[in-house]
NULUMDO-244811 format. One line per 3 residues: number of its first residue (from 1); their letters; for each residue x, y, z of N, C-alpha, C. Coordinates in nm, 4 decimals. Example, Ala and Ser with C-alpha at 12.3 -4.5 7.8 and 13.67 -1.06 7.14 Angstrom:
BEGIN
1> AS> 1.3190,-0.5690,0.7800,1.2300,-0.4500,0.7800,1.3200,-0.3300,0.7800  1.2850,-0.2250,0.7080,1.3670,-0.1060,0.7140,1.2900,0.0030,0.7870
END
This chain:
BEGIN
1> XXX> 11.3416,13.3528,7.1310,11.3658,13.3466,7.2732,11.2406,13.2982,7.3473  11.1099,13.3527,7.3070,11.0064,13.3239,7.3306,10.9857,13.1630,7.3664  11.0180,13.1045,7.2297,11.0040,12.9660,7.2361,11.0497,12.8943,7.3306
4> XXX> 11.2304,12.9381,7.3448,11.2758,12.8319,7.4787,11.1966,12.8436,7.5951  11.1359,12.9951,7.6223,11.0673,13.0057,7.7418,10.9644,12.8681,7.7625  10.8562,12.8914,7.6629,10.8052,12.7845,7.6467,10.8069,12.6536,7.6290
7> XXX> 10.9237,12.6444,7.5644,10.9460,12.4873,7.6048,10.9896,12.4469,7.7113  11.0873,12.5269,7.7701,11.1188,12.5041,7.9454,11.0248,12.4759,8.0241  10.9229,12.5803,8.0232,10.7933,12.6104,8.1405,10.7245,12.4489,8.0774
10> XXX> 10.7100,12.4068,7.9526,10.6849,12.2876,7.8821,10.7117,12.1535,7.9784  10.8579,12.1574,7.9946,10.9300,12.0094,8.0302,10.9161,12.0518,8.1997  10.8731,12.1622,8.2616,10.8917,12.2246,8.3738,10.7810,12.1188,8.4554
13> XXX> 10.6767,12.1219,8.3734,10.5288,12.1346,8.4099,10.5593,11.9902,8.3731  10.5550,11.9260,8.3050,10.6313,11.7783,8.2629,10.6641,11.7332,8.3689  10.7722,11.7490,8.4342,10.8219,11.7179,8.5009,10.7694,11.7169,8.6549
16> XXX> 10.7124,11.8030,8.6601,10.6484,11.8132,8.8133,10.4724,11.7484,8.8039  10.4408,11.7121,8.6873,10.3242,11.6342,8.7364,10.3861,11.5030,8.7621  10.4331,11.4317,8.6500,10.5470,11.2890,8.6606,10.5748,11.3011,8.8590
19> XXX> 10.6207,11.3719,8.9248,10.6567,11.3902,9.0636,10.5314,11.3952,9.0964  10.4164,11.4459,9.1157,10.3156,11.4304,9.2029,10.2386,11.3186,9.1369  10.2627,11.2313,9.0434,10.2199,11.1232,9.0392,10.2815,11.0141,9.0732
22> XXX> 10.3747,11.0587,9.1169,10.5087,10.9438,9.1704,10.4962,10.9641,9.3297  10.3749,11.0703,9.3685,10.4289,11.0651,9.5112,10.3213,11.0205,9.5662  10.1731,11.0518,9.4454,10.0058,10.9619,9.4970,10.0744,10.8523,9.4440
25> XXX> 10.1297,10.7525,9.4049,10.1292,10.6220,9.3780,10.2161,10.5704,9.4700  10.2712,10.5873,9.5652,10.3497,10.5879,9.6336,10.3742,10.4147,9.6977  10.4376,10.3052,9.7315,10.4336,10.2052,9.7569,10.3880,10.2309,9.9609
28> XXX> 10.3145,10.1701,9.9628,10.2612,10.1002,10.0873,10.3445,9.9909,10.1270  10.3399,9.9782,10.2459,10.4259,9.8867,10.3101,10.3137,9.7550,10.2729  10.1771,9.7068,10.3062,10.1193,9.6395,10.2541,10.1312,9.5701,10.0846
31> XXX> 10.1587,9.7067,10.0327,10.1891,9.6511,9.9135,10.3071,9.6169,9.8489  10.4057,9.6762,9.9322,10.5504,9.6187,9.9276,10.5486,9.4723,9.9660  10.4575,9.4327,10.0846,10.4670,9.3081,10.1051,10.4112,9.2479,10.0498
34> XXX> 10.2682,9.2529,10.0109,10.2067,9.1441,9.9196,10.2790,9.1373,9.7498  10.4163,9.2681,9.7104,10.4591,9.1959,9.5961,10.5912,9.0946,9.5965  10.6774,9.1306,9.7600,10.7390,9.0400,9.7845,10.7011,8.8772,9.8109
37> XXX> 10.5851,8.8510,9.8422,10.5320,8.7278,9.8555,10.4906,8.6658,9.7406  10.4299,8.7549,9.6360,10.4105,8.7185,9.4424,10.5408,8.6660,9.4424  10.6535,8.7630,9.5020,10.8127,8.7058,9.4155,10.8335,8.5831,9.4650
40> XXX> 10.8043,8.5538,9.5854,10.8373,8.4151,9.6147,10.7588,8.2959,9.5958  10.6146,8.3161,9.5776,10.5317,8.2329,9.5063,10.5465,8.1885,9.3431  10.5861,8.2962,9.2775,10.6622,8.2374,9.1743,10.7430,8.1989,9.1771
43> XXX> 10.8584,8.1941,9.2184,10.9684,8.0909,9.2079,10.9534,7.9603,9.2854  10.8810,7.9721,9.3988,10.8774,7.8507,9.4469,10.7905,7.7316,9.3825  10.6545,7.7930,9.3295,10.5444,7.6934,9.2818,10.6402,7.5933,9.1511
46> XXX> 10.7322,7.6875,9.0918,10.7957,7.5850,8.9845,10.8928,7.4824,9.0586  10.9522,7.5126,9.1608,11.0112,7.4209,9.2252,10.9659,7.2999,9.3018  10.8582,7.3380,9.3652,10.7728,7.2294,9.4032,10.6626,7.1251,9.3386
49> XXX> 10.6278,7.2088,9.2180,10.5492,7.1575,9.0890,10.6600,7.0481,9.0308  10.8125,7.0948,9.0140,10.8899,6.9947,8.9582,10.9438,6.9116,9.0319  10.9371,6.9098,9.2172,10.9782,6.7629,9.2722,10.8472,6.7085,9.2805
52> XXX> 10.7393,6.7116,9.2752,10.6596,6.6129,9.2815,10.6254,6.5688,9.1428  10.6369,6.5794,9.0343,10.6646,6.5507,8.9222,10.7852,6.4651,8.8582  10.9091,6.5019,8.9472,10.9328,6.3829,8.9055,10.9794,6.2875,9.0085
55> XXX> 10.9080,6.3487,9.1363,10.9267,6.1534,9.2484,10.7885,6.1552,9.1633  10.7078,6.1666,9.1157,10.5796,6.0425,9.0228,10.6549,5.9925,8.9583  10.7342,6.0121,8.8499,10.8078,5.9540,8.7519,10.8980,5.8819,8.8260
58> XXX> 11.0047,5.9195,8.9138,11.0701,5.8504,8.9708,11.0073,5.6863,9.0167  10.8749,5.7075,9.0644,10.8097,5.6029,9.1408,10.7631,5.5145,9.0422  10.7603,5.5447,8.8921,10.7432,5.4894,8.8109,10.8488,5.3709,8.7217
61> XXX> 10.9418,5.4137,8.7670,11.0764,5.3420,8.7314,11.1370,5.2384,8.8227  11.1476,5.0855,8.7820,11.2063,5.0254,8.8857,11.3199,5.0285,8.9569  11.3387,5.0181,9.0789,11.4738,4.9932,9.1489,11.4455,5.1458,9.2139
64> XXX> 11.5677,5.2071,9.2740,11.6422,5.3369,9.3616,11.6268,5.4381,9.2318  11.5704,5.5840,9.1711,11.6303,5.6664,9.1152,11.5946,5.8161,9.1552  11.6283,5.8930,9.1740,11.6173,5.9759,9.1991,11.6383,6.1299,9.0809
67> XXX> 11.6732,6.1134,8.9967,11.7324,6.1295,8.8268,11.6137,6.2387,8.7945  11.4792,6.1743,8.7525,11.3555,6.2894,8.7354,11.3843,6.4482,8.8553  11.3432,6.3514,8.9619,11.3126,6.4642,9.0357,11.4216,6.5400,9.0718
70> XXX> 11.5864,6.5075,9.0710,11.6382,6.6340,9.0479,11.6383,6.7237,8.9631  11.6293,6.6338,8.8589,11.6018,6.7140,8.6928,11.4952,6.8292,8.6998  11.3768,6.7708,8.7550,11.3331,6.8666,8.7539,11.2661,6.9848,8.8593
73> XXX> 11.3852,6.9717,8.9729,11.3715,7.0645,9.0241,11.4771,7.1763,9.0096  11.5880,7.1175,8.9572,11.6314,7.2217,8.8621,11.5951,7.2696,8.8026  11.4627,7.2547,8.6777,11.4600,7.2746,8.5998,11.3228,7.4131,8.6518
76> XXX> 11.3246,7.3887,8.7716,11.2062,7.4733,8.8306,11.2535,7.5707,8.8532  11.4241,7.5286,8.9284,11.4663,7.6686,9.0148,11.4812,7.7751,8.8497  11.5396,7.7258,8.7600,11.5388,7.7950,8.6470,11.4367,7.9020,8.5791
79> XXX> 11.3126,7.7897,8.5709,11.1927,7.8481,8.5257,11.1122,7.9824,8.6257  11.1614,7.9403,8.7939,11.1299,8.0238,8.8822,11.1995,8.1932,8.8576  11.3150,8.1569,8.8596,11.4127,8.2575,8.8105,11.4110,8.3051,8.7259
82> XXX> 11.3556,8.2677,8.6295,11.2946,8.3793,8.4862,11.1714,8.4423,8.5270  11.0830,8.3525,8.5823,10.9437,8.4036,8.6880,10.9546,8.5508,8.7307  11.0643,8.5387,8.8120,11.1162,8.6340,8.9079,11.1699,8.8054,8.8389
85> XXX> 11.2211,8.7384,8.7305,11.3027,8.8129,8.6361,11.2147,8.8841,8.6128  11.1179,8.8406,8.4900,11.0114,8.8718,8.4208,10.9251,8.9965,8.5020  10.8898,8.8937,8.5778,10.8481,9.0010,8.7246,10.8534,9.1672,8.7529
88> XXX> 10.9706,9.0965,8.8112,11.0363,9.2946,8.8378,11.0339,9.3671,8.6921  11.0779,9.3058,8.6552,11.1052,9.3639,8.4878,10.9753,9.4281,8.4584  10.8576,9.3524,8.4658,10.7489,9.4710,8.4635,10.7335,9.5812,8.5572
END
């Protein structure tokens, strides 16, 4: 009987530091915002990294095309979106 005592008072004490370390770490509105702005700096830098990448290529090809640089700004919004993923996920 002894034991459950102890393991209770165990997961008791467990449990309530986990809470007062959850309540000093607490999110700041500052820091709520500067990780919402990470989220959007990652997704965007791949999107904009991939239209000017491929209007270069584009500009490289004779005649009208436009072909690269949708390609790869799709291929940004994608890469952004795993960015993003990855992200929170930590």
């Amino acid at each position: 009987m002894q034991q459950h005592h102890d393991e209770l008072r165990k997961r008791v004490e467990q449990q309530a530091q986990r809470m007062e370390k959850a309540d000093r770490e607490r999110s700041t509105l500052m820091s709520q915002t500067i990780f919402i702005g990470t989220l959007g700096l990652v997704f965007v830098l791949p999107v904009v990294g991939g239209a000017y990448l491929g209007n270069w290529l584009d500009s490289l090809v004779a005649g009208y095309s436009i072909r690269w640089t949708v390609s790869l700004i799709l291929l940004g919004v994608i890469i952004g979106t795993f960015n993003v993923y990855f992200l929170i996920r930590e």
